[in-house]
C-alpha positions as CSV (number, residue, x, y, z in Angstrom):
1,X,168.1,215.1,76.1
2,X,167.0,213.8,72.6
3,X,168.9,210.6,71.6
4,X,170.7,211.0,67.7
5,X,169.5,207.9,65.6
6,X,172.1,207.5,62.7
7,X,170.4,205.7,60.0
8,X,171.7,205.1,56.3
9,X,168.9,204.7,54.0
10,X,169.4,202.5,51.0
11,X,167.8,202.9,47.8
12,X,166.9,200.5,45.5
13,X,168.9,201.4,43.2
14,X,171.4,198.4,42.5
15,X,174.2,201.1,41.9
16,X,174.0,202.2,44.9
17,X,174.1,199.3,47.1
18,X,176.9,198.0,45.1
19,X,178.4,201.3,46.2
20,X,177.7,200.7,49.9
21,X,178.9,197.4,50.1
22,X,182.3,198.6,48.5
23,X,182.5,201.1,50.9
24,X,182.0,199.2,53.8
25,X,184.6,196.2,52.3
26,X,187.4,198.7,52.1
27,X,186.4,200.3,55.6
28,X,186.3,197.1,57.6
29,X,189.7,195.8,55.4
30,X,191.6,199.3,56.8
31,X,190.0,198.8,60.1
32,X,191.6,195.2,60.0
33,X,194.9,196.4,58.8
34,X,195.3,199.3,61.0
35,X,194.0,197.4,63.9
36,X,196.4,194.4,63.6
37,X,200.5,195.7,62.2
38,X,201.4,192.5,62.4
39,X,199.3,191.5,59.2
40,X,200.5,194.1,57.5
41,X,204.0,193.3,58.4
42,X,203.0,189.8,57.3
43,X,201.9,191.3,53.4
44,X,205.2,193.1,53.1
45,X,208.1,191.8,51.0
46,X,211.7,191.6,51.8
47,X,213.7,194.1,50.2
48,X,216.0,191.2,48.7
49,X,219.1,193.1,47.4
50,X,219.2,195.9,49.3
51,X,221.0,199.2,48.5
52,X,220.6,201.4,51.3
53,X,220.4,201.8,55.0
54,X,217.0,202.4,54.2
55,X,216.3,199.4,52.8
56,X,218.1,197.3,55.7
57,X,215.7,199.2,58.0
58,X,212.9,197.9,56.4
59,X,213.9,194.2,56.0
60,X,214.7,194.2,59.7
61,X,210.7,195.5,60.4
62,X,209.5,192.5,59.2
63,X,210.8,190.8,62.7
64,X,209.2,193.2,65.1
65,X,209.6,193.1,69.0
66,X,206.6,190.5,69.7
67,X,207.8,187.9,67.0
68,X,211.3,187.9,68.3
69,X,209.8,187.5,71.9
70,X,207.5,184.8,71.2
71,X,210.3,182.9,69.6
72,X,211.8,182.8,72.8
73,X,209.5,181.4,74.6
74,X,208.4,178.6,72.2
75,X,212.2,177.9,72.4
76,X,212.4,177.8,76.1
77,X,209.2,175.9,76.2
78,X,209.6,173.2,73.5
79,X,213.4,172.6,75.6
80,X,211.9,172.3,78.9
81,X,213.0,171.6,82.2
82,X,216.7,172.1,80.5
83,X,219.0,171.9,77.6
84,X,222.2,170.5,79.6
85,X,224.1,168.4,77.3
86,X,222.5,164.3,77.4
87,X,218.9,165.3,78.2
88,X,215.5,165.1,77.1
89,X,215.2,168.6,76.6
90,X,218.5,168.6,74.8
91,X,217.2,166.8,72.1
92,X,214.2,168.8,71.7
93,X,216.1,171.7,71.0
94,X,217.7,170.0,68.5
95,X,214.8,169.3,67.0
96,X,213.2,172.9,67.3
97,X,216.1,174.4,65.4
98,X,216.3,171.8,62.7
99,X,212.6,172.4,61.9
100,X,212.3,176.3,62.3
101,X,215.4,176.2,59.5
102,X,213.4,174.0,57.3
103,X,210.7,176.2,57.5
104,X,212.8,179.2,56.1
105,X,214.2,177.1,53.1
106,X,210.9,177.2,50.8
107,X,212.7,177.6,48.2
108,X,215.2,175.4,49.0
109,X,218.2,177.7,47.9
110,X,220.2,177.0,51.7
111,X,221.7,174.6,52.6
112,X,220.7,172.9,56.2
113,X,222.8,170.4,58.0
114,X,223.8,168.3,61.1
115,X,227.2,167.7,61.8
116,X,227.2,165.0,64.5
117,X,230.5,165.0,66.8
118,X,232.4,163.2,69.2
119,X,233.1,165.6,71.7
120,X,236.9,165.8,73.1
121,X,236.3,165.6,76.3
122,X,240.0,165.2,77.1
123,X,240.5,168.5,75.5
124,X,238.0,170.0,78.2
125,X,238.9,168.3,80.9
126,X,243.1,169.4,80.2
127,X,241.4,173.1,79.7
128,X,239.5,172.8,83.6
129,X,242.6,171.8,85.2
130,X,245.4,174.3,83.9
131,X,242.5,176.9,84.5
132,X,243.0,175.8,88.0
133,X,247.0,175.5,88.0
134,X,247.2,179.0,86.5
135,X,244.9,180.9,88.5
136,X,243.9,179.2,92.1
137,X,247.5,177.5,92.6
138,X,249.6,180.3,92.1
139,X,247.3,182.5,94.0
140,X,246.2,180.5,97.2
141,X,247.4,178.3,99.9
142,X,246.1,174.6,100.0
143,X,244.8,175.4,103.2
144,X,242.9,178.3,102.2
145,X,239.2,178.0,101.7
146,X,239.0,179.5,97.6
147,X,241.9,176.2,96.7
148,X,239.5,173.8,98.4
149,X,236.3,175.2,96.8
150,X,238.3,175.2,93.1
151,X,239.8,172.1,93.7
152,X,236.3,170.4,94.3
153,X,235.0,172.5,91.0
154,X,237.6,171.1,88.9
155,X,237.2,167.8,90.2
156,X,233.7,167.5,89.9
157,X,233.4,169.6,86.6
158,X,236.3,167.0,84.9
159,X,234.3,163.5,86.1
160,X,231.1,165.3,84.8
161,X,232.9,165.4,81.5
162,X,234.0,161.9,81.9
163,X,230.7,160.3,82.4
164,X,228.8,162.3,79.9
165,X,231.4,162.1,77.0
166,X,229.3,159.0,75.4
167,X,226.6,161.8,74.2
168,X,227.3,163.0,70.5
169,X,227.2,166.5,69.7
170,X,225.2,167.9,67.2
171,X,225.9,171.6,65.6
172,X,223.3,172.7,63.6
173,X,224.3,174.9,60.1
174,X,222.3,176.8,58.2
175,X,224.6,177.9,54.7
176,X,223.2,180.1,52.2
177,X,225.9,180.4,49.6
178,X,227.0,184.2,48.0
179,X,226.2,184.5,43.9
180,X,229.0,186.4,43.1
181,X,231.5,185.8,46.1
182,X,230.4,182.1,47.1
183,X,234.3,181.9,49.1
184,X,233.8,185.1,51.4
185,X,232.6,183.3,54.6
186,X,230.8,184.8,57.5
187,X,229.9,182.3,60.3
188,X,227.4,183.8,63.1
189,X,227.3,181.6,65.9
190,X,225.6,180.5,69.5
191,X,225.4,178.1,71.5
192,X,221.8,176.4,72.5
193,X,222.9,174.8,75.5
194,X,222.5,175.3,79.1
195,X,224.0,174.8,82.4
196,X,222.9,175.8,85.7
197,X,225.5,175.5,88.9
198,X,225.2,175.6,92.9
199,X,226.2,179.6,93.7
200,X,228.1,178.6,96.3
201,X,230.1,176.0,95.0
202,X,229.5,176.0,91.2
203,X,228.8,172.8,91.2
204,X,226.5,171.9,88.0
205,X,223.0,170.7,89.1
206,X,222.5,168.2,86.5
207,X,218.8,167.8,87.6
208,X,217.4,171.6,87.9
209,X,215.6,173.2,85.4
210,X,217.2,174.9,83.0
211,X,215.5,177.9,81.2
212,X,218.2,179.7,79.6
213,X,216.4,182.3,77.8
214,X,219.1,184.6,78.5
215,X,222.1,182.2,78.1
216,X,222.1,181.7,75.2
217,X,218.7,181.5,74.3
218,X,218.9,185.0,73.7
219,X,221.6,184.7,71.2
220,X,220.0,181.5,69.2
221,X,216.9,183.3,68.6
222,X,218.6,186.6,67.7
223,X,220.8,184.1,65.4
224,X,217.6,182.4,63.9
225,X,215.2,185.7,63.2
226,X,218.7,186.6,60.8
227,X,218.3,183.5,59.3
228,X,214.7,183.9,58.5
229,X,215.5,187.7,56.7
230,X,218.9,185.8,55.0
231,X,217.1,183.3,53.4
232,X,214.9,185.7,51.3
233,X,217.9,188.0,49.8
234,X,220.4,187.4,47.2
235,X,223.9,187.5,49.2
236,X,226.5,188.4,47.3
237,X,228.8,186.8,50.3
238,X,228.4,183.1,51.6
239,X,227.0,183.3,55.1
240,X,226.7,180.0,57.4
241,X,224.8,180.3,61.1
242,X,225.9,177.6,63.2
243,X,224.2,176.6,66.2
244,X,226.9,175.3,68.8
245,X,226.9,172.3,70.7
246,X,228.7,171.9,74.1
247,X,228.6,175.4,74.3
248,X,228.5,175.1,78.0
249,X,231.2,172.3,78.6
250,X,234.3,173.7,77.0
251,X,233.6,174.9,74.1
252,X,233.4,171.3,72.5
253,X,230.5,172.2,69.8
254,X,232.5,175.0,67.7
255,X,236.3,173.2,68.6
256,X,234.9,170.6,66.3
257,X,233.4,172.8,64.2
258,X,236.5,174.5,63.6
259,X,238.4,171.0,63.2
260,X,236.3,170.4,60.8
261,X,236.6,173.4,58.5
262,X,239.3,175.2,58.8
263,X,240.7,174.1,56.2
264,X,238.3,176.0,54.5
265,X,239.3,179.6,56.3
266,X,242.2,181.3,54.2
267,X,243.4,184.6,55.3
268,X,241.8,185.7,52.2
269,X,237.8,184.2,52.4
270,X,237.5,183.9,55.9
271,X,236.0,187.3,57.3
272,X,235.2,185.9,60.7
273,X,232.9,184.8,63.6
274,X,230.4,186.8,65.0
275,X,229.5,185.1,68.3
276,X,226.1,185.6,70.1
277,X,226.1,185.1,74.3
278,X,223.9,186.4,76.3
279,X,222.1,189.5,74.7
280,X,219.1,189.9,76.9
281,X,219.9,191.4,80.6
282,X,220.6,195.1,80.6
283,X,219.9,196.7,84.2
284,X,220.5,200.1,85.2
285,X,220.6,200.2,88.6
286,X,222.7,196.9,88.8
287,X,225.2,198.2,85.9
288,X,228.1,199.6,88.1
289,X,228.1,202.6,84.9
290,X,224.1,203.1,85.3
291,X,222.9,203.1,82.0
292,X,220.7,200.8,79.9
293,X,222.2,199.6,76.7
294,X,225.3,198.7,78.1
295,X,227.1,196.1,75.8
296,X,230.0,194.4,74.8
297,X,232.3,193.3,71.6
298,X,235.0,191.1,73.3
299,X,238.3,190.5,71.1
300,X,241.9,189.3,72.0
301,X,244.1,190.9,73.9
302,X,244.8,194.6,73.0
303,X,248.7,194.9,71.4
304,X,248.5,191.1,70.1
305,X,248.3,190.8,65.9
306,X,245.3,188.6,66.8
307,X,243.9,191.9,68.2
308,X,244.4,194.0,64.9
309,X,242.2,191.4,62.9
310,X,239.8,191.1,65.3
311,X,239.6,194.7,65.4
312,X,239.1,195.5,61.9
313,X,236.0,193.1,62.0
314,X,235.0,194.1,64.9
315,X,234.9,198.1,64.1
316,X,233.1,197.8,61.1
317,X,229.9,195.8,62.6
318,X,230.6,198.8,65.1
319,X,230.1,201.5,62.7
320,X,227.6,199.5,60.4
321,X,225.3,198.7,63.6
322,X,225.4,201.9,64.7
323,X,223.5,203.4,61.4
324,X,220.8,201.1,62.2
325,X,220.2,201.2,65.8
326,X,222.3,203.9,67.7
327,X,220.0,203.6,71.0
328,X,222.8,200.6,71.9
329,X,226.4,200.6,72.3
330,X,228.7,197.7,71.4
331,X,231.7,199.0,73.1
332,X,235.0,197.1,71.6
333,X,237.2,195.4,74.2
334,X,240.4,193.5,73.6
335,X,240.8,191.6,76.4
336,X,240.9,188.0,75.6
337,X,237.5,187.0,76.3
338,X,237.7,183.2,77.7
339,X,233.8,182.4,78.3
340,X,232.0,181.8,75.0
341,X,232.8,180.0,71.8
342,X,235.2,182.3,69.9
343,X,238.0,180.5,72.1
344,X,237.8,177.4,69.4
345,X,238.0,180.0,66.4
346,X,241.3,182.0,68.2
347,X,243.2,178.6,69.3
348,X,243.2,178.4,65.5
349,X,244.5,181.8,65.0
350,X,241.0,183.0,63.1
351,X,239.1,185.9,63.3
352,X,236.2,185.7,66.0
353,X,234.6,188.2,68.9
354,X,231.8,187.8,71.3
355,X,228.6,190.1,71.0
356,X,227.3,189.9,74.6
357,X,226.5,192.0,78.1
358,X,229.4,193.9,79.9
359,X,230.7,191.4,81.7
360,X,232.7,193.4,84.0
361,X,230.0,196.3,85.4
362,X,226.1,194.5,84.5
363,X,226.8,191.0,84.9
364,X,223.8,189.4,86.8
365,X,225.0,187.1,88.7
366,X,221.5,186.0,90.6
367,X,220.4,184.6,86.7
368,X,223.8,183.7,85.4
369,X,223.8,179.3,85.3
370,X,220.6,179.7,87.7
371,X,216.8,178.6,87.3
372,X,215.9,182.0,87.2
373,X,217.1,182.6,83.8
374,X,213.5,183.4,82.6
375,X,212.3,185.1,79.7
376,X,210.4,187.6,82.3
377,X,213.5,188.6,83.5
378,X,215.3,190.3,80.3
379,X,215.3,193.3,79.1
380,X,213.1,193.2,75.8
381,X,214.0,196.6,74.8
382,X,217.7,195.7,75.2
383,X,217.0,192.3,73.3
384,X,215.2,193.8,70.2
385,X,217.9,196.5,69.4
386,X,220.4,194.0,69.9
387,X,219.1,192.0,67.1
388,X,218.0,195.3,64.9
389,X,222.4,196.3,65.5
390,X,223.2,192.5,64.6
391,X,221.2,192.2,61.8
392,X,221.7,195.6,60.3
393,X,225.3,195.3,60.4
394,X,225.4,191.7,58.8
395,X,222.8,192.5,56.6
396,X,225.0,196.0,55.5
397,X,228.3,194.2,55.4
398,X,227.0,191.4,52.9
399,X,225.6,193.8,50.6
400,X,228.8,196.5,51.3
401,X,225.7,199.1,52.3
402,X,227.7,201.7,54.7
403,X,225.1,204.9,54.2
C-alpha cells in the first residue's frame, strides 16, 4: 500500500503566504473555540434587561453544569473539616462568601454587607424543649425508650446552645437595589452552616467532619451563581441574597435577620423569601414515588391566610420555573414546614417557602447531618436544573417575563 503525503506548497508570493497564515489563524482559533465551550461561554455577554424567556435562557448558560459543580467543591474545600457554628472552618466560609461577592461587584453597583449578631440562644433553647413537650411527652411514657432518647436530645442539644452562645453570628447580604421599583424586596436565602449528629441518638458530633455539600452547600452555591448573573442586569425590583447564619441551631441567623428588618417588610414591598435547603440528592430507587426530579415548595399550613400568601408566591415561581426547566418538578405543599429558615420569616407573619428535596418519600437519611454528605454523592443533574428553575423564575419575576 502506497502511503498519501499531503504537502502544501508555498509560493513566494507574499500574498499568498499572508493568505495561509490567515487561514490557519482563523482554523486553529475555531478549533480552540469549538474544542473548549467554556471560553466561548466566557466571551458571551449577559443579556442585562431581558425581555423574553429566551433571553432568561441564555443568561442562565453562562453558569453551565461544571462551573456550578466546581463551586461546590472549592466551597466544601476552603470550609474544611466542618462549618458547625464556633469553628475554624466556620470562619472560612465566611470568608469564601464575602470574597466570591466582592468579586461580582466590579462595578460596584451592589451593595455587600456583614451584619454581625448575637444569637438568642434562649429563643432556641425555649424552641428545643416545647418541641419535646408537644410531641415526645404527650406521645410516650417516661419509661419508654423514644422519651429517654428525646429527653437526652433536648438536653444535650439546649447545653450545646449554652456553651456556644459566646460565638457571634454573621449573615452575609448581597443587595442590588431595583431602578424603577427600589421598595419591591425579594430576599433568597440559605444557610452555610453545618451540623452532623450520632444516628442513633442525634447527638451533634461537634468534632466530625462536616462536608455539607448537600446541606446546604447546595443551596449557598445555587444562591451565589444567581448572584453572579444579578449583578450584571438592570433589576427593575430590589433583590437582597442573604447567606444565614445558625442555620443549623434554631434558625438564629435569619430570626435576627428578620428582627432586624422587618420593619422594612410592608404588605405592600415585601414579595417574600425564597429559601434554598438541600437541592442536591434526588434518587430513584430510594424515592418511595421512583422518579428522579422529585422536589419540593414547602408553605404553611393548607386552609391558614398564611397559606394563601405563601401560595400566590409560591405558584408563580411554579409556573415561571417551569418555562425554563420543565425536566423538574417543584411540587407546592402547605404543610408548615418546621426545618429550614423560613420559620423566622412566618413567626413574623411574612411571606417565605422552602425550595428543597421531598422530605417525606426521597429523604436520605444515610447523608442527612452525616460525614458522608459529599459532593460525589449528589445528584448533578438534579442540582443544575434546580438552579436553571431557581434562576429562571427569579430572573422572570424581576423583569415580569412570563412567555
Amino acid at each position: 500500500m502506497k502511503k498519501v503525503r499531503l504537502s502544501i506548497s508555498i509560493s513566494s508570493n507574499s500574498n499568498q503566504k499572508l493568505g495561509l497564515v490567515l487561514f490557519l489563524s482563523t482554523l486553529f482559533l475555531l478549533i480552540g473555540l469549538y474544542s473548549k465551550p467554556s471560553y466561548a461561554l466566557a466571551i458571551a455577554k449577559i443579556r442585562d434587561n431581558p425581555t423574553k424567556v429566551y433571553d432568561i435562557k441564555a443568561n442562565l448558560k453562562l453558569i453551565d453544569k461544571d462551573e456550578l459543580v466546581d463551586t461546590l467543591r472549592s466551597f466544601v474545600k476552603a470550609s474544611r473539616p466542618s462549618r458547625l457554628v464556633g469553628s475554624s472552618g466556620h470562619e472560612a466560609a465566611q470568608k469564601f462568601l464575602h470574597q466570591k461577592l466582592e468579586e461580582t461587584n466590579k462595578n460596584k453597583d451592589s451593595l455587600i454587607y456583614i451584619d454581625t449578631f448575637n444569637p438568642d440562644v434562649d429563643y432556641a433553647k425555649k424552641m428545643y424543649c416545647d418541641d419535646f413537650n408537644r410531641q415526645i411527652k404527650t406521645a410516650y411514657k417516661p419509661s419508654d425508650p423514644e422519651y429517654k432518647k428525646w429527653l437526652e436530645y433536648t438536653k444535650h442539644t439546649t447545653s450545646f446552645l449554652e456553651e456556644r452562645k459566646s460565638f457571634k453570628g454573621k449573615n452575609i447580604i448581597w443587595e442590588k437595589r431595583g431602578h424603577t421599583r427600589p421598595k419591591d424586596i425579594l430576599v433568597i436565602g440559605a444557610h452555610y452552616d453545618t451540623l452532623v449528629q450520632d444516628p442513633a441518638t442525634l447527638l451533634i458530633k461537634d468534632e466530625a467532619s462536616m462536608p455539607g455539600a448537600n446541606d446546604n452547600g447546595s443551596g449557598v452555591i445555587i444562591a451565589l451563581s444567581l448572584v453572579k448573573l444579578l449583578s450584571q442586569m438592570k433589576l427593575p425590583m430590589t433583590v437582597r441574597v442573604v447567606f444565614f447564619d445558625w442555620g443549623e441551631l434554631g434558625f438564629l441567623g435569619s430570626r435576627a435577620f428578620v428582627n432586624k428588618y422587618k420593619n422594612e417588610f410592608t404588605d405592600k414591598n415585601f414579595l417574600g423569601l425564597i429559601n434554598l435547603d438541600r437541592l442536591g440528592y434526588d434518587s430513584k430507587f430510594l424515592d418511595k414515588e421512583k422518579k428522579y426530579g422529585n422536589m419540593k415548595m414547602y408553605l404553611r399550613r393548607k386552609g391558614s391566610e398564611g397559606h394563601i400568601h405563601d401560595k400566590r408566591l409560591a405558584q408563580k415561581i411554579s409556573d415561571l420555573g417551569d418555562n425554563i426547566s420543565p425536566s423538574i418538578h417543584f411540587e407546592i405543599v402547605g404543610n408548615q414546614f418546621k426545618n429550614s429558615d423560613n420559620v423566622s420569616f412566618w413567626n413574623e407573619d411574612l411571606v417565605a417557602l422552602t425550595m428543597t428535596g421531598d422530605w417525606e418519600n426521597d429523604f436520605d437519611p444515610k447523608r442527612y447531618h452525616t460525614s458522608d454528605d459529599f459532593v460525589e454523592t449528589l445528584n448533578i443533574n438534579t442540582f443544575y436544573r434546580a438552579f436553571q428553575f431557581i434562576g429562571g423564575a427569579v430572573m422572570s419575576m424581576a423583569f415580569g417575563i412570563s412567555r
